[in-house]
Structure formats: C-alpha cells, structure tokens
C-alpha positions in Angstrom: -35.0 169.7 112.2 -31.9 170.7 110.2 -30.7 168.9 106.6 -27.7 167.2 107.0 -25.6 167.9 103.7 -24.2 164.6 102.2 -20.6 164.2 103.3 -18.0 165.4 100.1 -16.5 161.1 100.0 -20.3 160.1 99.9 -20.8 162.5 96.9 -17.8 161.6 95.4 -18.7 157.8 95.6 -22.3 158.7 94.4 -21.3 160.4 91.4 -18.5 158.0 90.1 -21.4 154.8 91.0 -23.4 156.8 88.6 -20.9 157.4 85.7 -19.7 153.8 86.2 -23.6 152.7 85.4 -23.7 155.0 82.2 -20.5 153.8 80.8 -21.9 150.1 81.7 -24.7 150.4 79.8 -22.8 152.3 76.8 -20.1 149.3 76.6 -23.3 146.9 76.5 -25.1 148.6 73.8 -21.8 148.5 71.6 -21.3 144.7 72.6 -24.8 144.3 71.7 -24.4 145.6 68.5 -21.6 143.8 67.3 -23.6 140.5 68.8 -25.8 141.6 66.0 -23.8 142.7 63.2 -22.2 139.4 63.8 -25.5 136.8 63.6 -25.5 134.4 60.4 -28.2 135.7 58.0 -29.5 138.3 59.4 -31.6 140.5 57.4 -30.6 144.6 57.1 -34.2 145.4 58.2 -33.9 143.2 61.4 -30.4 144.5 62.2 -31.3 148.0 61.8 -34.1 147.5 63.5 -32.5 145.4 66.5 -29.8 147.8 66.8 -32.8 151.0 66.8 -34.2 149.1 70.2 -30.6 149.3 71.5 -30.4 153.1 71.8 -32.8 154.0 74.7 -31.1 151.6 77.4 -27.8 152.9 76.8 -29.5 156.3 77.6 -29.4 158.4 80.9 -33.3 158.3 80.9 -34.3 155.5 79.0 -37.8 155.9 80.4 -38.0 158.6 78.1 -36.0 158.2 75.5 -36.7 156.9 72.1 -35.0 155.9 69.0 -34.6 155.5 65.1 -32.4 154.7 62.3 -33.3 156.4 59.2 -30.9 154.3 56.2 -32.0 154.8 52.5 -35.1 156.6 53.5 -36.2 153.7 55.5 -36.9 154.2 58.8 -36.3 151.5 61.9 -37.9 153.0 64.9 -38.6 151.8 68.4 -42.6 151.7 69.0 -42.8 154.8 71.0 -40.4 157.3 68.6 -41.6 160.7 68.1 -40.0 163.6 67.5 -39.6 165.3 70.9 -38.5 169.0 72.1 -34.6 167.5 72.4 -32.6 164.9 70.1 -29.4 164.2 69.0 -28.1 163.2 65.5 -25.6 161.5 64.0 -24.9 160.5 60.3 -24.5 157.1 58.7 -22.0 157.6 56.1 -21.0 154.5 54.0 -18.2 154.7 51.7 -18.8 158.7 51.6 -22.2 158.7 51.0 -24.7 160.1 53.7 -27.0 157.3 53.4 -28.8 158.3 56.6 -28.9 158.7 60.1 -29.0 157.6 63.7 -31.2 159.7 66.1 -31.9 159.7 69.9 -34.9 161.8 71.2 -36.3 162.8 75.4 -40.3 162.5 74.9 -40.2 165.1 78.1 -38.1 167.3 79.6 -35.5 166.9 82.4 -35.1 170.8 83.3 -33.1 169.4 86.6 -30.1 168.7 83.8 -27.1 171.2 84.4 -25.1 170.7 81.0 -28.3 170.6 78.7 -30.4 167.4 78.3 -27.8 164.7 76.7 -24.3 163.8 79.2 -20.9 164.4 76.7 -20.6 161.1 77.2 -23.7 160.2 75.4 -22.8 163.1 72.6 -19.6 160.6 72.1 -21.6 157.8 72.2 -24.1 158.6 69.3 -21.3 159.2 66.8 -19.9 156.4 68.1 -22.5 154.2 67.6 -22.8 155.9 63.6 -19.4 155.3 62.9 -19.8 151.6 63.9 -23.3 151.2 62.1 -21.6 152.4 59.3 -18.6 150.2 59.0 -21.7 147.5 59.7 -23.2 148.7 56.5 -19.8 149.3 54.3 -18.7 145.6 55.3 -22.7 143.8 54.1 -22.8 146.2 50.5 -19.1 144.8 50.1 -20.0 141.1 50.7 -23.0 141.4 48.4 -21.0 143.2 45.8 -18.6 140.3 46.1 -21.3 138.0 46.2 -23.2 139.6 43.2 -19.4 139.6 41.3 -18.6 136.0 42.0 -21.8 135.0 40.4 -21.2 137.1 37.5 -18.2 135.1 36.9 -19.9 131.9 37.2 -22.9 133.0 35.0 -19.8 133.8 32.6 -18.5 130.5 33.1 -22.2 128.7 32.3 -22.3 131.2 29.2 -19.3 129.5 27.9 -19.1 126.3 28.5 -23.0 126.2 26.7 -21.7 128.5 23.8 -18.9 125.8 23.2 -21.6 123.2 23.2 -23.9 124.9 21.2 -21.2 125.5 18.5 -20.3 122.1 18.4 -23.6 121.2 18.0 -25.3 123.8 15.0 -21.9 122.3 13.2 -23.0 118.8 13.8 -26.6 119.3 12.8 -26.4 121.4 9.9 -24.6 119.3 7.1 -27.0 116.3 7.5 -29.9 119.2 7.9 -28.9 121.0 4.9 -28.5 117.2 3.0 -32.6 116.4 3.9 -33.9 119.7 3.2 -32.0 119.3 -0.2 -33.4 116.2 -1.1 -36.7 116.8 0.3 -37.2 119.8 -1.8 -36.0 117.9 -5.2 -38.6 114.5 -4.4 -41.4 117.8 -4.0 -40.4 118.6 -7.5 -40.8 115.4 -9.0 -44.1 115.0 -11.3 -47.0 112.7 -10.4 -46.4 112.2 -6.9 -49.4 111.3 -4.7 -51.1 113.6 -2.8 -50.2 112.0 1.0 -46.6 111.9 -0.4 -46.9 115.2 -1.4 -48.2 116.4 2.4 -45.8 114.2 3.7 -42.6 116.1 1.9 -43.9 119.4 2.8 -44.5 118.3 7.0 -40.5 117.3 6.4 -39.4 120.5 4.6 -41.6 123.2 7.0 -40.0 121.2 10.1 -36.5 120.5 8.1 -36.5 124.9 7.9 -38.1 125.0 11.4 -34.6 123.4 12.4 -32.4 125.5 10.5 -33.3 128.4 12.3 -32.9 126.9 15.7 -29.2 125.9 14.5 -29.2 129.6 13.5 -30.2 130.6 16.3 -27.6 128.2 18.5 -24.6 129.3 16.2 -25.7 133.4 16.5 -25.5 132.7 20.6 -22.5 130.9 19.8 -21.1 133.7 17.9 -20.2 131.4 15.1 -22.0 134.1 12.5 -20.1 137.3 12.9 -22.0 140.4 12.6 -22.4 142.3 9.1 -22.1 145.6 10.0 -23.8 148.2 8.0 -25.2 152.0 8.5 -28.8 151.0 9.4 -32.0 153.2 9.8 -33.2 151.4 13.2 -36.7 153.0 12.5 -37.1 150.8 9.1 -36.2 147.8 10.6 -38.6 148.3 13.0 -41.2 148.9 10.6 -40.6 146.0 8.1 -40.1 143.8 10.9 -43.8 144.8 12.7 -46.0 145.2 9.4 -44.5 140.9 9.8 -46.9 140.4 12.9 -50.0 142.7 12.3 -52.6 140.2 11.1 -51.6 137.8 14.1 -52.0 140.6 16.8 -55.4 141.2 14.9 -56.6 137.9 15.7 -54.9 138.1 19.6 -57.0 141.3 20.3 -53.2 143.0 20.8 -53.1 146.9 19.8 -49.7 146.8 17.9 -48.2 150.6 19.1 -45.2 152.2 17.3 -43.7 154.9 18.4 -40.7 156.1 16.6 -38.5 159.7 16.8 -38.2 161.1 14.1 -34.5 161.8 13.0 -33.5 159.4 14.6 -29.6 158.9 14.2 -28.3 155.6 11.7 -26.4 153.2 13.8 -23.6 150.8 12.3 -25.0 146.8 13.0 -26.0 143.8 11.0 -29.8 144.1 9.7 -30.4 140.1 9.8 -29.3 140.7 13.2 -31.7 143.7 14.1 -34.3 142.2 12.5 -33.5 138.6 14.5 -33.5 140.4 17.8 -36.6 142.7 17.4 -39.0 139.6 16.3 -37.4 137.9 19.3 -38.3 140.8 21.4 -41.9 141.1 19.7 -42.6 137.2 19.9 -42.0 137.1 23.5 -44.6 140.1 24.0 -47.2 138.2 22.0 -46.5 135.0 24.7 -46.9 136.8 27.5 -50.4 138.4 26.4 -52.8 135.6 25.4 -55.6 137.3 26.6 -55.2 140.8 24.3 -53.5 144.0 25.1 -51.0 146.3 24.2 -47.5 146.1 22.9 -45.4 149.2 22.5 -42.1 149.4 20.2 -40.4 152.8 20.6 -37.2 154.0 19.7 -35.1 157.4 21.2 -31.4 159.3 21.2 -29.9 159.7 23.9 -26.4 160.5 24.7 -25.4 159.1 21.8 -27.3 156.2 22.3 -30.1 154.6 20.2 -33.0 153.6 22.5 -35.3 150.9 21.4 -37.8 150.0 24.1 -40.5 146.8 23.8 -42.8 146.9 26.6 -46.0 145.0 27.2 -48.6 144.7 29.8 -49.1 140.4 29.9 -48.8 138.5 32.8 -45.2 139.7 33.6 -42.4 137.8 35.5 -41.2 136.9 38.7 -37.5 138.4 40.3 -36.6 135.1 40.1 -37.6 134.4 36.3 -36.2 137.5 35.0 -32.5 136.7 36.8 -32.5 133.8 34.6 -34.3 135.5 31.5 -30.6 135.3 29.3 -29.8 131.8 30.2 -29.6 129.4 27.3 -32.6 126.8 27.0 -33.9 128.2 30.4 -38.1 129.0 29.4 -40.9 128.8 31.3 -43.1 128.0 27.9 -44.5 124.5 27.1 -42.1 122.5 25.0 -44.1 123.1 21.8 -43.9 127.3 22.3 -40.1 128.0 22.6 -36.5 127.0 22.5 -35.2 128.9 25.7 -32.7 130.9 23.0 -35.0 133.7 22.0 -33.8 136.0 24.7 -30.3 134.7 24.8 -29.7 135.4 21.3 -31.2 138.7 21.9 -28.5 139.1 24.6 -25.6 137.4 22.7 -26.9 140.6 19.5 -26.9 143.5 21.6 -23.7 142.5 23.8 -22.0 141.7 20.2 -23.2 145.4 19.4 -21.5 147.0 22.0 -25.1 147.7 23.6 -26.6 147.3 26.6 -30.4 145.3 27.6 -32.6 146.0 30.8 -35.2 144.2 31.4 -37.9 145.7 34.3 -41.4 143.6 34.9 -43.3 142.5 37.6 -46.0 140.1 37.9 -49.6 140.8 35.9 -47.9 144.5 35.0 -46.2 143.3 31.8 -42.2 144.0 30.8 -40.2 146.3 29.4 -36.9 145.7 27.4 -34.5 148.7 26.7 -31.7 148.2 24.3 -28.8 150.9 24.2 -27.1 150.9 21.0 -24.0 153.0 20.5 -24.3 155.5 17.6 -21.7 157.9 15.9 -22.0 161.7 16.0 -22.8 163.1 13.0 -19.2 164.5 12.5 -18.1 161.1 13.2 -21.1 159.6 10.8 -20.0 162.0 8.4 -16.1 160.9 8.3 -17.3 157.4 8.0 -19.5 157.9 4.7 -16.3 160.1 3.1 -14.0 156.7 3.9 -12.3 158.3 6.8 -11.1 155.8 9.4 -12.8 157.0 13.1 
C-alpha cells in the first residue's frame, strides 16, 4: 500500500498552526512575567524564581527543557535543571553591570531538529526575556535606592529636630547644675559636719558630676562644643584612654588586646573628643560581654586614612538594632546602664571629623566598629608644622 504525501495547503496549514502555538506560548511567558514583576511585595527570590518556572513552557520541547536564573551568584532553578548537551544563554545586565544570566537547557536530544536544537524564534526570545528581567531588576535597585534615600532624609530630619532639643536642653540644665554642684562642694568644705551629712553631700556631688557629663554629652551631639583641633598621636590616646579600664576588665574576665602600627601618621582632631569617643566605643564592648572575653582596639593607615577598629565578641546585635545603633536615646540597656547617647555622640565626633563609622555584628559573634579618620600627607603635615596654609 502506497504513502500518500500530505497535500502542499495541508503542510502549509500544519506548519503555520505550529508557529502560531510557539509564538502563543512566547507572548504568555512575557505576559506572565510582567504579571509578576507587577505583584505588590513580592520578594526578588520569588520573582526570580517564578519567572525561572516560566522558561520551559514557552519552549518547543518543554518536556525536556529546563531552566535557571543565575543573578548575584544566586541561582533560581526549576527542580529538574541540569546542565544538558544543548543550552542557550543570555545575560542580565543592570545598569551595565553583568549581574548574571538567564539560561535554557534540552536534558536530551532532538536529532530530528533541521536548524540545530533551539527555533530563531526562541534565540530571540531568550534575549528577550534578559532584556526584560533586566529592566525588572534596574526598576526594584532604583526603588530601594529611592527608598533607602528618602529615609536618609528623614533619619536627617529626626537628627535635627533632637539636636535642636537637646541644645535647648544642656543650656537649660547646666546653669542651675553648675549652681548645686557649687554649693554642694563649699557645704563639703565646711568644718564639723556630721558624718550622714557628710555621705549625703558627696551622693549629691558624684550624681551632680554624673549629670554634667550627660549635658556634655547632649551639647557634643548637639554640636554646641566645637572641636579643638590639634595634631594628635591617635596611638597615645588610645593608650591613656585603655590603661583607664584595665583593672575593671580584670575583674570582668575581658583580655584587653591592643594592637597598634607603628608609625602611625598624626591626625589633626580634638583630644577631649578622641578620648570621649574611644571610652564610648570601649564602654559599649564591656556591656555587650558580661560573661568575659576579648576586646580588640587596633589602629591602621590606609589611603590616607587612620583606621581605628573596636571589635568584640559579646552577645552581638540584631539588623534591626544596629539600623538604629546612632539614634539619640534609642538603647537596649536597663535604665540604670546607659543614656542611649554613647554611640550617637560617637557618630556626631567622627562625622564632625570628617570621618567615617561602620559598624558589622551579628548575633552571639560580637561587633566591630571602624572609624576612618582623614590624615595629611606628610608633605602636607610638614607645611602645616612650618605655618603654611594647606
């Protein structure tokens, strides 16, 4: 019995049935993807991934066909991806960076394919589908980077409206402050005062001083104490300021570490100020490790830069706590163990410095603070000394 060939109409009909399904289910998997790009709150590893289980249907096989998005070496894959004898790649690029890629694999072969195993079609489709991804990506980094800006501003904002506040009141406190430690210390002069009286002027001096450094402290954040600047030896500091808190590691079972470089360059700052913002720094470290262990002070040159780095390994911080780490009065101490304007002032230094802080920490692995402090070069350094304006 003879084979009847397929009459030329019927293979025309056949073949444009077929290129009608493939472009079908190519203009579905770009609807679908914008469906997604498009959902409230969706989170990058669910798009990615969502969008990964789009590829195979929109495939000429999809029975075989796998897929994966590979975007800042993480990679969203469907559950049956491997990497098979053919594939096609496309790169995510996002504003000029190649942040990744987009790949489509056949787990077998299809040797009855004339023009190789992918259609052109699907060729186009892949970049397509890059390109889009891509502009997905581009449009969510600039929404958070607009997002993380706008809160910037407001955390500037907050800053100073509570730097206006805390001016206002350092100014109100300290006159009547400075008029009872005054007095107090006079009456403690006096001879033949009782013994209770006695205990009883010293409780209202030590808390009368304990006061004037917190309105110090409020009129440093406030900037109301302008910065003396000096050439200072950062190394010095550092050691004055530790040999301070040796006998009360001691009894907290914490190994007190220095590590300073030798040579390290003089940088031009107020010493009160250095000296505030390290015991800050080292105070903080002692809080966070009541059961013993180590704290580190280091200091380096970089790029002339000034390093100084206070690490610990206490209990550590939550994402969440170390975001709020610089706001005024926020603390996570009991009442009776901080003011929530250690850190702040410690900001309000450095920034007044021209310096930057980082903090990095995680929870039960400790923190680490690194302060950048500009230096001179030593030309520059030199000039200075011989009174040469730089």
């Amino acid at each position: 019995m003879g084979v009847f060939p397929m009459p030329l109409r019927d293979i025309d009909i056949h073949s444009h049935m077929t290129a009608l399904r493939e472009r079908v289910k190519e203009l579905t998997c770009l609807y679908s993807l914008a469906q997604l790009a498009d959902r409230p709150n969706i989170t990058l590893d669910c798009l990615l991934q969502g969008i990964a289980e789009l590829l195979p249907p929109a495939w000429q096989y999809p029975e075989i066909a796998a897929g994966c998005i590979l975007f800042d070496e993480r990679l969203y894959a469907t559950a049956n991806f491997r990497d098979g004898d053919s594939s096609q790649t496309a790169a995510l690029i996002v504003n000029d960076e190649r942040r990744g890629f987009v790949k489509v694999v056949y787990l077998e072969k299809k040797p009855e394919l004339d023009e190789g195993p992918f259609l052109k079609e699907e060729r186009n489709l892949i970049d397509t589908l890059a390109k889009q991804i891509s502009l997905v990506l581009q449009r969510r980094q600039s929404q958070e980077e607009k997002k993380r800006f706008q809160e910037q501003l407001r955390h500037a904002d907050r800053l100073a409206t509570i730097g206006q506040l805390a001016a206002g009141v350092a100014h109100e406190l300290n006159e009547p402050l400075v008029t009872i430690l005054g007095f107090a210390q006079l009456v403690e002069k006096q001879a033949g005062l009782p013994e209770q009286t006695i205990r009883d002027l010293g409780k209202i001096i030590d808390t009368a001083l304990h006061a004037r450094e917190i309105v110090k402290k409020l009129m440093l954040f406030a900037r109301q104490m302008p910065p003396r600047m000096l050439w200072v030896n950062l190394n010095a500091i550092i050691g004055d300021a530790l040999s301070l808190f040796e006998s009360r590691c001691a009894k907290q079972n914490i190994a007190l570490v220095q590590k300073t470089a030798s040579e390290l360059p003089e940088i031009t700052a107020d010493p009160s100020q250095m000296r505030q913002l390290l015991v800050n720094l080292v105070v903080n470290a002692i809080q966070a490790m009541p059961a013993g262990g180590v704290l580190t002070v280091s200091t380096s040159f970089q790029e002339n830069q000034v390093l100084l780095i206070v690490e610990d390994n206490g209990v550590g911080m939550s994402e969440e706590v170390r975001k709020q780490l610089f706001i005024p009065f926020f603390t996570t101490k009991d009442i009776n163990e901080g003011t929530g304007l250690g850190l702040p002032v410690v900001h309000g230094i450095v920034t007044s410095h021209g310096g930057t802080i980082t903090v990095e920490s995680s929870l039960g692995r400790g923190s680490r603070f690194e302060i950048r402090l500009p230096c001179m070069a030593v030309e520059s350094a030199k000039d200075f000394e011989d009174g040469v304006t730089v």
